[in-house]
C-alpha positions as CSV (number, residue, x, y, z in Angstrom):
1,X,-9.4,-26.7,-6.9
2,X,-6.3,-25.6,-9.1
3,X,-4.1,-22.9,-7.5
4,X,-4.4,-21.1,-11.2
5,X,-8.0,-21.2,-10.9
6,X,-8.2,-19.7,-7.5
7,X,-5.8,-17.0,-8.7
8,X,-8.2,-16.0,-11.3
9,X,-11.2,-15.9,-9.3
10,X,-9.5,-13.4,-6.7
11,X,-9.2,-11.7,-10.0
12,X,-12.7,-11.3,-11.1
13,X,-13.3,-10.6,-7.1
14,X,-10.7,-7.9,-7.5
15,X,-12.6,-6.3,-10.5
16,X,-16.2,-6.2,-9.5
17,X,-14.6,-4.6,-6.4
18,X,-13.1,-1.9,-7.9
19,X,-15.7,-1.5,-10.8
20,X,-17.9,-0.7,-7.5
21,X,-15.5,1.8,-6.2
22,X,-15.6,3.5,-9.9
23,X,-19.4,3.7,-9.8
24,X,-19.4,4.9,-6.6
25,X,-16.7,8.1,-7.5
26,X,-19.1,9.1,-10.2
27,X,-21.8,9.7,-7.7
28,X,-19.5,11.6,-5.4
29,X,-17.3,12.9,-7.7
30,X,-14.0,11.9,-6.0
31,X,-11.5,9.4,-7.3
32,X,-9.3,9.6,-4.8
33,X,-11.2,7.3,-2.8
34,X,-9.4,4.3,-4.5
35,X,-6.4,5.3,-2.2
36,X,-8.4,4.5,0.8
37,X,-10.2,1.2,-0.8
38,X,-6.7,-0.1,-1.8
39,X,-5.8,-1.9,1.5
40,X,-9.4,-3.0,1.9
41,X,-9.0,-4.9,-1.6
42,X,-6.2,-7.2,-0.3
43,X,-8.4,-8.2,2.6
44,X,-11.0,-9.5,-0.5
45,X,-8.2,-11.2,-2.4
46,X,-6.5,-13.2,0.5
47,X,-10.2,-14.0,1.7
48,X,-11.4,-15.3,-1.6
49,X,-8.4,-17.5,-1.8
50,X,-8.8,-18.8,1.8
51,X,-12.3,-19.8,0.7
52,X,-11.1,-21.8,-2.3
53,X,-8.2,-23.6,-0.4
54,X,-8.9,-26.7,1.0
55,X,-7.6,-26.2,4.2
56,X,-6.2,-23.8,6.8
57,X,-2.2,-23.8,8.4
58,X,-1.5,-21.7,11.7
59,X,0.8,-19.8,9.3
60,X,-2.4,-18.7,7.0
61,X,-4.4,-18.2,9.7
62,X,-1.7,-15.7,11.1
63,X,-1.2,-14.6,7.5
64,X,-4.9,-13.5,6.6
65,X,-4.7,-11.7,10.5
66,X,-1.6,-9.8,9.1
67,X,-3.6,-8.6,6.2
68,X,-7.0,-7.8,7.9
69,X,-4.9,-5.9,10.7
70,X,-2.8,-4.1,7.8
71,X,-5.6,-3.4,5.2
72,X,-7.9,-1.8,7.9
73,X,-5.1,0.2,9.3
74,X,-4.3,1.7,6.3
75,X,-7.9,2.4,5.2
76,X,-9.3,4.3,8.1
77,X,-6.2,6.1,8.3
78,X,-6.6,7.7,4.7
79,X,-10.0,7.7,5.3
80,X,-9.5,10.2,8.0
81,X,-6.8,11.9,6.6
82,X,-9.2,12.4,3.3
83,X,-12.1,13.4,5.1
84,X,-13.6,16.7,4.7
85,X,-10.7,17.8,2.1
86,X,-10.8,18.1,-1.5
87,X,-10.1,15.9,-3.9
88,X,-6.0,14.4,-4.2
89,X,-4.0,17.1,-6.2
90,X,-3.1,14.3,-8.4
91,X,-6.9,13.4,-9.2
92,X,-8.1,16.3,-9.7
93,X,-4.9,17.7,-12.3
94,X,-6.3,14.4,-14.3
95,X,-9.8,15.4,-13.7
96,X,-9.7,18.9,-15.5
97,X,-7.1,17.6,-18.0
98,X,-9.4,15.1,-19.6
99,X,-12.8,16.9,-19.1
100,X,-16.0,15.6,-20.5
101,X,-14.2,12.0,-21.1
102,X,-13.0,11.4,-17.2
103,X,-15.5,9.4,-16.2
104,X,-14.8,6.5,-18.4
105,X,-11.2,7.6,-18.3
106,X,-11.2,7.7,-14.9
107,X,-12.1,3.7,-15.3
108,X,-8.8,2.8,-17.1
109,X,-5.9,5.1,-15.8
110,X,-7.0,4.8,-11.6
111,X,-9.4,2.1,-10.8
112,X,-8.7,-0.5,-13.5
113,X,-4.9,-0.3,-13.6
114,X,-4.9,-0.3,-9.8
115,X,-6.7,-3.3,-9.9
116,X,-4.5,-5.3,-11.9
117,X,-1.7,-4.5,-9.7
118,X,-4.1,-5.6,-6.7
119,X,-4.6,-8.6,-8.3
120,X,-0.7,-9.5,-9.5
121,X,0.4,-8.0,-6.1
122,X,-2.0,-10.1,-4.1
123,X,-0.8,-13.6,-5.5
124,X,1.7,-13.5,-2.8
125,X,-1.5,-13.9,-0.6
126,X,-2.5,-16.7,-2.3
127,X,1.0,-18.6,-2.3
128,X,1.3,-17.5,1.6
129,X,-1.6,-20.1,2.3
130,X,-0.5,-23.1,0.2
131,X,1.4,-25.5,2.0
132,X,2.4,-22.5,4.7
133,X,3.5,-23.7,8.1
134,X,5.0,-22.1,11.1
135,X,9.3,-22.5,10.1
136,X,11.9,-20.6,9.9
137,X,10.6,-18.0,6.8
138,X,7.1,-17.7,8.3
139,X,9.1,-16.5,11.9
140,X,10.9,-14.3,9.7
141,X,7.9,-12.9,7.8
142,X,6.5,-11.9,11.2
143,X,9.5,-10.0,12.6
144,X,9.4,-8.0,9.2
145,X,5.9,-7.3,9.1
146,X,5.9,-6.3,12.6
147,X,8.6,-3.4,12.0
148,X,7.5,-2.7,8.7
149,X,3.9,-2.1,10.5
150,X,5.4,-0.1,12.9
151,X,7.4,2.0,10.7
152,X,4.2,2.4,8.8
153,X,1.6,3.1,11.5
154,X,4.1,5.4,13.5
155,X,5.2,7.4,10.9
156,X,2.1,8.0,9.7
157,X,1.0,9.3,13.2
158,X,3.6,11.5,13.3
159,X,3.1,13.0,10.6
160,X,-0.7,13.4,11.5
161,X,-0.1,14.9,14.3
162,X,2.7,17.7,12.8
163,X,0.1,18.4,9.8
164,X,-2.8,19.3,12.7
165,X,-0.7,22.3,14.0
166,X,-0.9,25.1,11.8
167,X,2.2,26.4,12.7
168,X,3.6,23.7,10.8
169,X,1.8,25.0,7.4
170,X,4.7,24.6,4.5
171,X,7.4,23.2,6.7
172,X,9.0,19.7,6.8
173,X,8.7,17.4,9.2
174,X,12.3,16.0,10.6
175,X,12.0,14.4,13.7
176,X,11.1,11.0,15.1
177,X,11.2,8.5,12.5
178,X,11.3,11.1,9.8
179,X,14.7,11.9,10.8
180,X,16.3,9.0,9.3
181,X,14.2,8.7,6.2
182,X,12.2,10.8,4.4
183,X,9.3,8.3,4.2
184,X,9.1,5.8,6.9
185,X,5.5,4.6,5.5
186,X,6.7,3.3,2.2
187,X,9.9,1.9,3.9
188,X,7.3,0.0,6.4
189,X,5.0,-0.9,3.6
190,X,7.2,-2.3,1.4
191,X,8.8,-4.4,4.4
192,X,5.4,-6.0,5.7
193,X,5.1,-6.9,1.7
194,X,8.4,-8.6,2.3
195,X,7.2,-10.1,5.2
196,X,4.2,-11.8,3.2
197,X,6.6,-12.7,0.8
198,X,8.4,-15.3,3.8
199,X,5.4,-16.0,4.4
200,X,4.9,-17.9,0.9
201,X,8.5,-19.0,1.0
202,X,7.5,-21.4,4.3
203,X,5.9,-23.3,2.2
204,X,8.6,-23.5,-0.7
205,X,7.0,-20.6,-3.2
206,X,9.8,-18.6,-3.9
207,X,8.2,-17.3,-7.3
208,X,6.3,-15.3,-5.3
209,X,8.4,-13.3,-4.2
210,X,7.3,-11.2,-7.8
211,X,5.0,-9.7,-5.6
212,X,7.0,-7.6,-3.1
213,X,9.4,-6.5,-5.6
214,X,6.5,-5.1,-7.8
215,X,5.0,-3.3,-4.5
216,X,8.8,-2.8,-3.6
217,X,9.4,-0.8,-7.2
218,X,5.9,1.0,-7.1
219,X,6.8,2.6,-4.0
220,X,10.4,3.4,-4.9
221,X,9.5,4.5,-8.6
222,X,5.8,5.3,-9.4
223,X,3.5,6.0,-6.7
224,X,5.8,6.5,-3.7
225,X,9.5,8.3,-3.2
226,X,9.9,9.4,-6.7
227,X,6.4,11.2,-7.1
228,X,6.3,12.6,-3.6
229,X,9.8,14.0,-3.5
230,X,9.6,15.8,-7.0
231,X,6.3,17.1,-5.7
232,X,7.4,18.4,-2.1
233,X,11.0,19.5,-3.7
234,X,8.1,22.0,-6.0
235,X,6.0,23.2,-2.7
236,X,8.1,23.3,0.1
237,X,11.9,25.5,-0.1
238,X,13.1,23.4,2.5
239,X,12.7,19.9,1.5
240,X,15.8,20.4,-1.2
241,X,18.2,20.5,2.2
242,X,16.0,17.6,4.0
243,X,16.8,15.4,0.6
244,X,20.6,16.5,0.7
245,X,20.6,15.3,4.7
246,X,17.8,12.2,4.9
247,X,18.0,9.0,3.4
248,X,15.3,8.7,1.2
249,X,14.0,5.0,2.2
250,X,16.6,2.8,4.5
251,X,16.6,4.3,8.1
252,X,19.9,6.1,8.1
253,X,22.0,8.3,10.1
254,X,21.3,12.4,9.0
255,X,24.4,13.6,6.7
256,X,26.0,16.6,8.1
């Protein structure tokens, strides 16, 4: 089957799935819980595009294992960091803004326009399994998913763990890895996106390399460093001296 053709049916995968997830956040009133669906949509993607492909490298093999391992992750972790709280600030400011409309709304500005940028995003995880095979790029796509994944899932933990003491209420964590970037997750996540990205380049796809700079500019500009920082910078007195020390994305020595 054509690659193009297989591209478009992740697509229609991609948008039953979240058209699901949008009938589902009526009935509990919570739209928030696209964040925690998001990585669990990539898993679909790269799994309706192995089932098209006419055969399976080692190197897509490892690839889909990269993504289950990653999607999962990254689900039950929001998930749990979700449950038994109300609904994402962000959400909920759209929620009362918009009123009686929201529930179509909702549709367009959060589960919709997150699924196109599932589906553009996830043709990386399409080009990563055609003609992939174990070379140079692929070895290099594994050594940056593997620290981007630890940045991600380490970071994340430690933060976890600093937001369960109450003590901590309204202060800023500035220790472990968050002492040399103000947000080792999106650093991590945009390098395992990186790493797919060599992935597709083993097997001569450098186009698709559109995909981790779109993920790469989401999470410096839209959804990631810019929104949270103008948002903590509001809430919390002392994250304006944690920005003037701490890089905000590259792992870097504190400024004095």
């Amino acid at each position: 089957m054509d690659v193009g053709m297989i591209f478009l049916y992740g697509g229609l995968a991609i948008w039953l799935y979240v058209t699901a997830i949008w009938i589902l956040s009526l009935l509990i009133k919570r739209a928030d819980i696209m964040d925690t669906f998001w990585g669990l949509g990539f898993i679909l993607s790269s799994q309706v595009y192995a089932y098209y492909l006419p055969q399976r490298s080692l190197a897509a093999s490892i690839l889909l294992s990269l993504v289950i391992l990653w999607g999962l992750r990254l689900a039950v972790y929001i998930g749990a960091r979700a449950w038994g709280q109300s609904e994402d600030a962000r959400y909920l400011k759209w929620r009362n803004e918009n009123g009686p409309r929201w529930w179509w709304f909702s549709y367009l500005k959060v589960f919709l326009l997150q699924g196109v940028f599932m589906w553009i995003v996830s043709y990386v995880l399409l080009m990563a399994q055609v003609n992939a095979s174990m070379n140079v790029f692929s070895y290099i796509g594994l050594g940056l998913f593997t620290v981007g994944f630890l940045f991600e899932s380490v970071g994340d933990c430690q933060m976890w763990a600093f937001k369960r003491k109450p003590e901590n209420k309204g202060k800023v964590l500035d220790s472990g890895f968050w002492k040399y970037t103000r947000h080792p997750n999106y650093f991590g996540e945009s390098l395992l996106w990186w790493g797919f990205g060599f992935f597709a380049l083993s097997g001569g796809h450098w186009y698709a390399l559109i995909s981790p700079l779109i993920m790469h500019w989401l999470l410096l500009k839209v959804s990631g460093v810019a929104m949270l920082d103008k948002l903590l910078t509001d809430t919390k007195p002392e994250y304006r001296e944690y920005i003037r020390t701490t890089s905000a994305f590259l792992p870097w020595l504190k400024k004095g």
